[in-house]
C-alpha positions as CSV (number, residue, x, y, z in Angstrom):
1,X,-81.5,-176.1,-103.6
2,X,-78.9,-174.3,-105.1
3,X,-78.4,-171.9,-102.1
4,X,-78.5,-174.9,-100.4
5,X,-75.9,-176.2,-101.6
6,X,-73.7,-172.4,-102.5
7,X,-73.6,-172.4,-98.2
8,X,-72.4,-175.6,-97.8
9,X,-69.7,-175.1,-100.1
10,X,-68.6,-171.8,-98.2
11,X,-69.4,-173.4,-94.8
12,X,-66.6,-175.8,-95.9
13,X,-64.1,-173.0,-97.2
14,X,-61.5,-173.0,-94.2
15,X,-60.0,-169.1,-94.5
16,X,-56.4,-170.6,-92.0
17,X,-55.9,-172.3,-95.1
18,X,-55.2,-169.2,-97.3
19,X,-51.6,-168.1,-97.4
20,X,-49.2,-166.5,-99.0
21,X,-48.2,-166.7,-102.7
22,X,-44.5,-166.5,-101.2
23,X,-44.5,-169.0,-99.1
24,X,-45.3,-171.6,-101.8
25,X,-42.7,-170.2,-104.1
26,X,-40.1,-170.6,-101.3
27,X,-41.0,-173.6,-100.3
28,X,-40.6,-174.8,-104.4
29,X,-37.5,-173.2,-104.8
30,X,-36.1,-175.2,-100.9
31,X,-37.5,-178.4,-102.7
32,X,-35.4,-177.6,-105.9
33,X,-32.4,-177.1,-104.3
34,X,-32.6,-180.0,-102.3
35,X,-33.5,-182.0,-105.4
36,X,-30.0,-181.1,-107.2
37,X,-28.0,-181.6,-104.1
38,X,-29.3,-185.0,-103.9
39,X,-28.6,-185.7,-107.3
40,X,-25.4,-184.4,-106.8
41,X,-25.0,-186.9,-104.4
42,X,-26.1,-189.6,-106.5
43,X,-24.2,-189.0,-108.8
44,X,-21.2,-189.5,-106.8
45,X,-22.4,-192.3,-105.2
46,X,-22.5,-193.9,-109.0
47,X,-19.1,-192.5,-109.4
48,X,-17.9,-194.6,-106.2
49,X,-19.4,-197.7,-107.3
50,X,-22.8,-197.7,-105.6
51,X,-25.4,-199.7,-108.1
52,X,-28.4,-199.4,-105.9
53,X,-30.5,-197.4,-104.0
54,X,-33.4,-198.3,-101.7
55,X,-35.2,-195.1,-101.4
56,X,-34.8,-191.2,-102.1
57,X,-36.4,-188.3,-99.9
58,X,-35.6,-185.5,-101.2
59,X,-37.7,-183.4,-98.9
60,X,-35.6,-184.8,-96.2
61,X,-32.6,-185.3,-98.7
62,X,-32.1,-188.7,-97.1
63,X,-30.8,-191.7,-99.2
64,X,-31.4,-195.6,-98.2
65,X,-29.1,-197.6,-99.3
66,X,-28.9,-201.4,-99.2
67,X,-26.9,-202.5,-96.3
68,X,-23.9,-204.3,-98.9
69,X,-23.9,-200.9,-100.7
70,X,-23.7,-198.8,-97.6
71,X,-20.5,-201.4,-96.3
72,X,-19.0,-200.3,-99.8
73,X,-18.8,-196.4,-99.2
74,X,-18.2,-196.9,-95.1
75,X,-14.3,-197.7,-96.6
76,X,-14.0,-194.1,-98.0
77,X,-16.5,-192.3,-95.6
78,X,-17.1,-191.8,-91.7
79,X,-20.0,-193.8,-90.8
80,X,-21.9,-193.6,-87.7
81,X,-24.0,-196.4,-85.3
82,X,-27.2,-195.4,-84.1
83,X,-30.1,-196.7,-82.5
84,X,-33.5,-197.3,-84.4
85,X,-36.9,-198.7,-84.6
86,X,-36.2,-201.3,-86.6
87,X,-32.4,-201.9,-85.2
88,X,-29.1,-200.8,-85.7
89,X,-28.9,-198.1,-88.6
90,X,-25.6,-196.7,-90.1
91,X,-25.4,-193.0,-90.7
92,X,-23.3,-191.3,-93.4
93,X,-23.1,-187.2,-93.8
94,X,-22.2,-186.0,-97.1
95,X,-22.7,-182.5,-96.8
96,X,-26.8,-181.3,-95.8
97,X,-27.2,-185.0,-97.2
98,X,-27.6,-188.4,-95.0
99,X,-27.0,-191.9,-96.6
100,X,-28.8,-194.5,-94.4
101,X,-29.2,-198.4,-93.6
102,X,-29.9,-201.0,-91.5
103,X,-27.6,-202.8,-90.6
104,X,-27.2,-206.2,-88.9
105,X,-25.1,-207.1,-85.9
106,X,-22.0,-208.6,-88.5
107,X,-22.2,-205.2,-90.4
108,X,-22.3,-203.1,-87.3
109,X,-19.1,-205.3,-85.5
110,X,-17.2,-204.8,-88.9
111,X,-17.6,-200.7,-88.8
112,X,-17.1,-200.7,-84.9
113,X,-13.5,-202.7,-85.2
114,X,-12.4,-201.1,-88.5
115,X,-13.5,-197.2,-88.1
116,X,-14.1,-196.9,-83.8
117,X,-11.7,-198.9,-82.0
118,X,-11.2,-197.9,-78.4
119,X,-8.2,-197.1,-77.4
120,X,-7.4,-196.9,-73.5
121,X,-4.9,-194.4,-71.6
122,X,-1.5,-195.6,-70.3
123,X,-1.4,-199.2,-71.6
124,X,-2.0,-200.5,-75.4
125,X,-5.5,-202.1,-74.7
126,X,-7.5,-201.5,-77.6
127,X,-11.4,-202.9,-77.7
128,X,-13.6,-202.7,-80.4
129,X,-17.0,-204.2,-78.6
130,X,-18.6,-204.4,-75.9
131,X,-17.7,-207.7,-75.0
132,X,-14.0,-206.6,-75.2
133,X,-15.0,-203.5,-73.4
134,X,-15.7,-205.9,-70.6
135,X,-12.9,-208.0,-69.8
136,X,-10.8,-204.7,-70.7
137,X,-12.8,-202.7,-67.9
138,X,-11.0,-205.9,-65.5
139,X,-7.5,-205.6,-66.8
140,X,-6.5,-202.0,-67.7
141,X,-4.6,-199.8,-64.7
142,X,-7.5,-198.6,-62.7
143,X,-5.5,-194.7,-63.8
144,X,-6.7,-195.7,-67.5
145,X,-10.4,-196.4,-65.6
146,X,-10.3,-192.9,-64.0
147,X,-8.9,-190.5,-66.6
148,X,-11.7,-191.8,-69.3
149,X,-14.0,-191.2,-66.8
150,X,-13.0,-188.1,-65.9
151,X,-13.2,-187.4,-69.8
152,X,-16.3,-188.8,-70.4
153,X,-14.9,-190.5,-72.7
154,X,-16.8,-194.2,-72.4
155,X,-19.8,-192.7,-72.5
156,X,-18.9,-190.7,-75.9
157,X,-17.7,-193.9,-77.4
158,X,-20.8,-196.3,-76.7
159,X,-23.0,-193.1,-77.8
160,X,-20.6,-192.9,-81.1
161,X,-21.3,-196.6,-81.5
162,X,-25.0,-196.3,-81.2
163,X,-25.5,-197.9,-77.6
164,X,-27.2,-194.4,-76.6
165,X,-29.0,-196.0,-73.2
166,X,-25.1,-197.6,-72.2
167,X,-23.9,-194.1,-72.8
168,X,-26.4,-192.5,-70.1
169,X,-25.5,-195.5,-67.3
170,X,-21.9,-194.9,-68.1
171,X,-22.3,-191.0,-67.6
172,X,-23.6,-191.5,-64.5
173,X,-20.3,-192.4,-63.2
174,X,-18.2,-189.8,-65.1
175,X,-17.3,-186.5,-64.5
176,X,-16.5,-187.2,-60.8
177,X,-13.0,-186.2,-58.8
178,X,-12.5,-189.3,-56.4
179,X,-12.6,-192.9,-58.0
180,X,-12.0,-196.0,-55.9
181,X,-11.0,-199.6,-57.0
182,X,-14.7,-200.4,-56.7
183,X,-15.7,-198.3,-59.9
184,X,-14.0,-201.1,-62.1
185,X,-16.7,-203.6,-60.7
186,X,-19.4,-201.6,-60.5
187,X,-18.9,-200.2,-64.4
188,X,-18.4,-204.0,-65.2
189,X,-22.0,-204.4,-63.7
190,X,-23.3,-201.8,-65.2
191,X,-22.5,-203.6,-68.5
192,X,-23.2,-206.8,-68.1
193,X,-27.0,-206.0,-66.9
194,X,-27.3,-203.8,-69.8
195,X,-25.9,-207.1,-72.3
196,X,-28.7,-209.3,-70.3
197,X,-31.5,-206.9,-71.0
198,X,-30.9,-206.5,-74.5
199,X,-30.5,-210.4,-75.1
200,X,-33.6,-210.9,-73.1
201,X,-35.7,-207.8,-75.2
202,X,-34.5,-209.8,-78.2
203,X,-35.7,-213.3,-76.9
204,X,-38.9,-211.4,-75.8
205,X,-38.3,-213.0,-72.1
């Protein structure tokens, strides 16, 4: 019974599972310095007024913060938009560590026209959401139209403002020598279906 027993215990023992002393006392001392950086970070964060804090990794060195909290440092850092599972997240480097948040649709507006306005090329139209974006794309000299394009600059901004799948339809059209009054329509289109998916994925229609 007790041989029995002796060779299921080694029939069990997995050898790939051996490793290194090292690579354990690596990976303890990464872990440690990513510890005190985080608490670094925290500790400025308390410094600056932030009160709260949703969650730590410090594997990851990733800190959630509550979206009222992550408003409150936006005002003295660079925050950026981007596109997640659960919706719109805001995005704050501070060094090797990231502040994050969900954010709703008010927050995300508010960063958009305070930190990443749009600003176009020979006239003073400045837009600071898609829906601006729009009627702008109908009003600005069709020269203002070409050199962004040219630049790829629309399709920078929407990806800076987290509307990564805009950003590819946009790019489409950009990088292009010859532009004809027809692209202001046809970018106009382009945005408008994109608006009536979204409202429909959000309706489930």
């Amino acid at each position: 019974m007790m041989e029995r027993l002796r060779d299921m215990v080694v029939e069990d023992f997995d050898i790939s599972q051996i490793s290194p002393i090292e690579e354990h006392m690596n990976a303890a001392k990464e872990l440690k310095e990513n510890i005190e950086r985080v608490e670094e970070t925290l500790a400025y964060l308390k410094e600056k007024g932030i009160n709260s804090v949703i969650s730590v990794n410090y594997q990851k060195k990733v800190i959630r913060l509550p979206s009222e909290e992550f408003m409150r440092l936006a005002e003295i850092a660079e925050p950026k938009i981007e596109e997640s599972i659960l919706g719109k997240k805001g995005k704050i480097s501070m060094g090797d560590v990231e502040i994050h948040a969900l954010l709703n649709e008010g927050q995300v507006s508010e960063l958009m026209s305070t930190k990443y306005p749009f600003r176009f090329w020979y006239c003073e139209n400045v837009v600071t959401n898609l829906g601006e974006f729009y009627d702008a794309l109908d009003k600005v000299p069709l020269n203002s139209i070409k050199h962004h394009l040219s630049q790829g600059d629309f399709s920078k901004w929407l990806s800076f403002i987290g509307e990564e799948e805009l950003s590819k339809r946009f790019a489409e059209f950009e990088g292009k020598e010859n532009y004809g009054e027809d692209v202001r329509a046809t970018l106009r289109n382009v945005l408008l279906s994109y608006v009536e998916e979204q409202i429909k994925k959000r309706l489930n229609i």
